[in-house]
C-alpha positions in Angstrom: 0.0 0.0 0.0 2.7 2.6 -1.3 5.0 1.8 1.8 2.4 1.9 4.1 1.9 5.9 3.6 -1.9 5.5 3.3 -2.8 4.4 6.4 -4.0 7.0 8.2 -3.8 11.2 7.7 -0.4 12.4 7.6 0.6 15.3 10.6 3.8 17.5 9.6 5.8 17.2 12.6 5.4 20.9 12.8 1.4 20.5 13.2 2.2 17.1 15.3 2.4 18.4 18.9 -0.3 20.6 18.7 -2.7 18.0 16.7 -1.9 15.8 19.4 -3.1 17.6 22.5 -6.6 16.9 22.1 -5.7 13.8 19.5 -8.2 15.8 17.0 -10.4 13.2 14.8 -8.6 10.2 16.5 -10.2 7.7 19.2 -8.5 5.7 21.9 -8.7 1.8 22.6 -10.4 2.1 25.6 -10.2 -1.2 27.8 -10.7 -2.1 31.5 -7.4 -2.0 33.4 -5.6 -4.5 32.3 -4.5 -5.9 35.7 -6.2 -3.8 38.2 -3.1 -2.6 39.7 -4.5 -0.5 42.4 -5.9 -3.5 44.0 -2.9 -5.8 43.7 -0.5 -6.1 47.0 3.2 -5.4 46.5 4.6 -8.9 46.3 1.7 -9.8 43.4 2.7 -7.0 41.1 6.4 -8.3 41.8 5.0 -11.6 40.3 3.2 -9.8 37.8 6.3 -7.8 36.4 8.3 -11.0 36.2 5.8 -12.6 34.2 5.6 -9.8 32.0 9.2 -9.5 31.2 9.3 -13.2 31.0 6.8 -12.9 28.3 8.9 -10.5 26.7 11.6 -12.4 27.0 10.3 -15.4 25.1 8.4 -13.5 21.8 11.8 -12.2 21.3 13.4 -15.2 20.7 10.4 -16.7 18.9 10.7 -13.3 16.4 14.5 -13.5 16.4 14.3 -17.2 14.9 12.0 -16.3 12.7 13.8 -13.5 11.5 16.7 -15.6 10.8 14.7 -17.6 8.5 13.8 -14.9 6.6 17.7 -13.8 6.5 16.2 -10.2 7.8 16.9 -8.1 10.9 13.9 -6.9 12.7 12.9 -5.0 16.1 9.7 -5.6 18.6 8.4 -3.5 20.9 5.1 -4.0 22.7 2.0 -1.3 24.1 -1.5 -2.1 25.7 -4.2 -1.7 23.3 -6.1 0.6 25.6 -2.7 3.1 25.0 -3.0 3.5 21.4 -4.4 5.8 19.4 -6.4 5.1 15.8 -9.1 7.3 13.6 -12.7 6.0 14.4 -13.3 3.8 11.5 -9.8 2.1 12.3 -11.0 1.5 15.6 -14.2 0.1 14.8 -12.5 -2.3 12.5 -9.8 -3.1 15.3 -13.1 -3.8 17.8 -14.4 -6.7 14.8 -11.0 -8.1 14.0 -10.8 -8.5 18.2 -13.8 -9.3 18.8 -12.8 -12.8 19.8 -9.9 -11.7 22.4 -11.8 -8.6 24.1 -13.6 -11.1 26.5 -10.0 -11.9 28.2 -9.7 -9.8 31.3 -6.2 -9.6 31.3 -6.5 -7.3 28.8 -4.5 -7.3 24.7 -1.0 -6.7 24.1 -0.1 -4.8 20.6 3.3 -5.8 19.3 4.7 -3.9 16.6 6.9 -5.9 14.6 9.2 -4.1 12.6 11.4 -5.6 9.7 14.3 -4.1 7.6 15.7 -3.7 4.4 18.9 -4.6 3.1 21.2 -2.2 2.1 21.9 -2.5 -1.5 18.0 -2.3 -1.6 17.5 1.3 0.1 20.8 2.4 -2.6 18.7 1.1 -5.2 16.7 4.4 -5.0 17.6 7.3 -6.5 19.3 9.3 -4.3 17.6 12.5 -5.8 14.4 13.9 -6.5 13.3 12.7 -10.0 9.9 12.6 -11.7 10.1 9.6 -14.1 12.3 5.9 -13.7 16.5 7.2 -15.1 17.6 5.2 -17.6 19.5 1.9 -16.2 18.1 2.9 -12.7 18.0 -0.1 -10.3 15.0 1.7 -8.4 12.9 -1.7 -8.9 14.9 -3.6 -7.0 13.9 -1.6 -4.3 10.1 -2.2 -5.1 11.1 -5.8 -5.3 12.3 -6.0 -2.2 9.3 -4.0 -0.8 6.7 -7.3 -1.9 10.0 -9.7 -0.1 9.3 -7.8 2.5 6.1 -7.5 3.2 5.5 -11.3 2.5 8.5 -12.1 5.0 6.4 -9.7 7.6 3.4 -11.6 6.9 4.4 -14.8 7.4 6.1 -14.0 10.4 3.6 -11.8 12.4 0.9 -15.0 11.9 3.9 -17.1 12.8 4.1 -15.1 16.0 -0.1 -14.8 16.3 -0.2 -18.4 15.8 1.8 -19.3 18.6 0.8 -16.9 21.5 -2.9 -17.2 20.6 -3.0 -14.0 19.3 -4.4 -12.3 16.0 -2.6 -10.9 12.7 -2.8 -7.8 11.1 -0.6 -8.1 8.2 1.9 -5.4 6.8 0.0 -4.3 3.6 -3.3 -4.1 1.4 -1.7 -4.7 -1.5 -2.9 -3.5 -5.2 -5.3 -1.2 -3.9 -3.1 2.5 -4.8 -5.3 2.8 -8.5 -8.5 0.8 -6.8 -9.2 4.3 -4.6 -10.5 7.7 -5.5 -8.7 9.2 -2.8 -6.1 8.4 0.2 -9.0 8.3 3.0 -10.9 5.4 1.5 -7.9 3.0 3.3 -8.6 4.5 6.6 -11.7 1.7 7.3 -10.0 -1.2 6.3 -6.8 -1.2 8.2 -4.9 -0.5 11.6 -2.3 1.8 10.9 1.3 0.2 12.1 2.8 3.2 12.8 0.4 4.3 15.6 1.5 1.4 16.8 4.1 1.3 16.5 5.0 5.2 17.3 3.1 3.9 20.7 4.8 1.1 21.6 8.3 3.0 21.2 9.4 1.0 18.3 10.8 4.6 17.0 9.2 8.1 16.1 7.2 9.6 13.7 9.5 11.8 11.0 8.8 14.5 9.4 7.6 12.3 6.6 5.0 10.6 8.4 7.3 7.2 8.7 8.6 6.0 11.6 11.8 5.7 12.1 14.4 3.9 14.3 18.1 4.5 15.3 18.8 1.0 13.9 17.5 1.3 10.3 16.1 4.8 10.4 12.5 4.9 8.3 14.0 1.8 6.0 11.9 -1.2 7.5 8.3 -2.3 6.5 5.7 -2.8 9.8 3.2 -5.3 10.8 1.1 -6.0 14.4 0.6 -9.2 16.2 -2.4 -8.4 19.0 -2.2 -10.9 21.8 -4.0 -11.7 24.9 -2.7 -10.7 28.3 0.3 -8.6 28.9 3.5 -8.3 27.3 6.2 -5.5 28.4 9.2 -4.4 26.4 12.0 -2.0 27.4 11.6 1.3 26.4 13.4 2.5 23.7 15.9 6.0 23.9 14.6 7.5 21.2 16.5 10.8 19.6 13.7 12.5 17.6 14.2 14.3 14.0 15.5 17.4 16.2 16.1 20.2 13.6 16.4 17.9 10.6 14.7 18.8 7.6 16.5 16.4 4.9 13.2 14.7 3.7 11.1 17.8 3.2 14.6 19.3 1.2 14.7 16.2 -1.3 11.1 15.4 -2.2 8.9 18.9 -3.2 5.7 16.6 -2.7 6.6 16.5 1.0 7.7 20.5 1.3 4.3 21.5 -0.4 2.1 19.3 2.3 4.1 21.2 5.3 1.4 23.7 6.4 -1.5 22.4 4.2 -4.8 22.4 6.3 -5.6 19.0 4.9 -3.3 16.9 6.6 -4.4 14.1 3.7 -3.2 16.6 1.2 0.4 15.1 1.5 -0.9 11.7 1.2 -3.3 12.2 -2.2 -0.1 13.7 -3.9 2.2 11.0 -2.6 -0.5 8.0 -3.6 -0.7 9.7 -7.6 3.0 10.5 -7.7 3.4 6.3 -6.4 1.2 5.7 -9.7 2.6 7.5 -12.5 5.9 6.5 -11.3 5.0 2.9 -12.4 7.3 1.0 -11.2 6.6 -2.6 -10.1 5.0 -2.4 -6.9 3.6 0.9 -5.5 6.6 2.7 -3.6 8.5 6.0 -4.5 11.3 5.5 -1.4 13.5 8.7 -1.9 12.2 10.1 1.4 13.4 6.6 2.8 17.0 6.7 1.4 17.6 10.2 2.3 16.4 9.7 5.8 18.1 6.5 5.8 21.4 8.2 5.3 21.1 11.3 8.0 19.7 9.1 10.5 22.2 5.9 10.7 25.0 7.6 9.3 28.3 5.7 8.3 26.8 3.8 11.4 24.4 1.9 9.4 23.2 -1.5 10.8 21.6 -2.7 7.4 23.8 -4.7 5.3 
């Protein structure tokens, strides 16, 4: 679904704090407390804790090993439901697809399971702003790699659902970028990742409406594995896009949605520049690759 930019409106970081204050159009996964912590004595939420990080302990391995399979490096990191934020009609269809694990009183556990690229992939994208496909480019590889990857996320994140009784939401709807009429007609049929995963601490929302991580900056592909009970990861230092601008300074589509008061302005130019590039499956990427570069630096963990 062109990278997974359509999910949900876009916020310019500039716009992001103050949209967020009252979370304008957006609903949260209310829940009953998931353990009733108030009521539990001392040496119970001690018991609790450990469990928790014991839980932790063992989906990492379980995604490691699958990983490895996949010959892909990947992160996790974990959120209550109730903590995450989604537009309405994602909710609703969030409140269906759970319907079956919302009985549990122990509450659901969101894990946002991230997976990266290679890094001959991300080079295969132009490393500047260009309206049509340069002769002898290798920019397909990179939209190649895009359906490797999402496949790779899907198989893993039912893997994962599969063996911690938990449910799937895959990493893409694929072939739908020249089925809509515009960007918002995704927002009912999905979960957007990145809430979750910007939630769960995975990384941080960019400039660019990606998130991105310290490991592999916005050059990784997202998927969510909902499962009953509780499952607490460490949280994540995360830096932040602090005064960088690089994304908005290489792609014009990005500079022109800064300040827009449609925040799914962005997102309907970004979806019709992804067709009338027409490349093999529905990505552009040079956002990626620059942030990619000003993010990990000559420190790159993708290889």
């Amino acid at each position: 679904m062109g990278e997974g930019l359509l999910t949900e409106p876009w916020w310019p970081t500039e716009a992001l704090a103050e949209a967020t204050v009252g979370r304008p159009c957006r609903t949260r996964m209310g829940e009953a407390s998931l353990l009733g912590e108030c009521l539990l004595t001392e040496p119970k939420l001690r018991v609790e804790s450990e469990y928790h990080i014991r839980m932790w302990s063992e989906i990492q391995r379980s995604f490691q090993s699958l990983c490895a399979e996949e010959k892909r490096p990947g992160l996790l990191a974990t959120v209550p439901l109730a903590e995450i934020w989604l537009l309405p009609e994602q909710a609703e269809y969030l409140r269906r697809k759970l319907a079956g694990l919302y009985a549990l009183e122990e509450g659901i556990t969101a894990v946002s399971v991230g997976m990266a690229y290679h890094r001959d992939e991300i080079e295969a994208i132009p490393g500047e702003w260009t309206a049509r496909i340069p002769p002898g480019s290798r920019w397909d590889d990179y939209s190649h790699a895009y359906a490797q990857l999402n496949n790779s996320l899907n198989r893993v994140s039912r893997a994962l659902a599969e063996e911690y009784g938990g449910v799937a939401e895959t990493a893409t709807l694929e072939g739908m970028v020249e089925q809509v009429t515009h960007v918002s007609q995704y927002f009912p049929l999905c979960v957007s990742h990145r809430a979750v995963a910007e939630a769960a601490g995975l990384g941080w929302r960019g400039r660019h409406g990606l998130v991105v991580t310290p490991e592999y900056g916005p050059a990784l592909r997202l998927a969510t594995v909902f499962v009953p009970g509780r499952i607490e990861s460490p949280r994540r230092q995360l830096p932040g896009c602090g005064t960088c601008r690089a994304c908005i300074e290489v792609c014009p589509i990005l500079d022109k949605g800064i300040g827009r008061s449609d925040p799914n302005a962005y997102r309907e130019m970004c979806r019709r520049r992804i067709i009338s590039l027409r490349l093999d499956d529905e990505v552009c990427g040079i956002c990626v690759r620059r942030c990619w570069e000003i993010t990990c630096g000559e420190q790159r963990q993708i290889r």
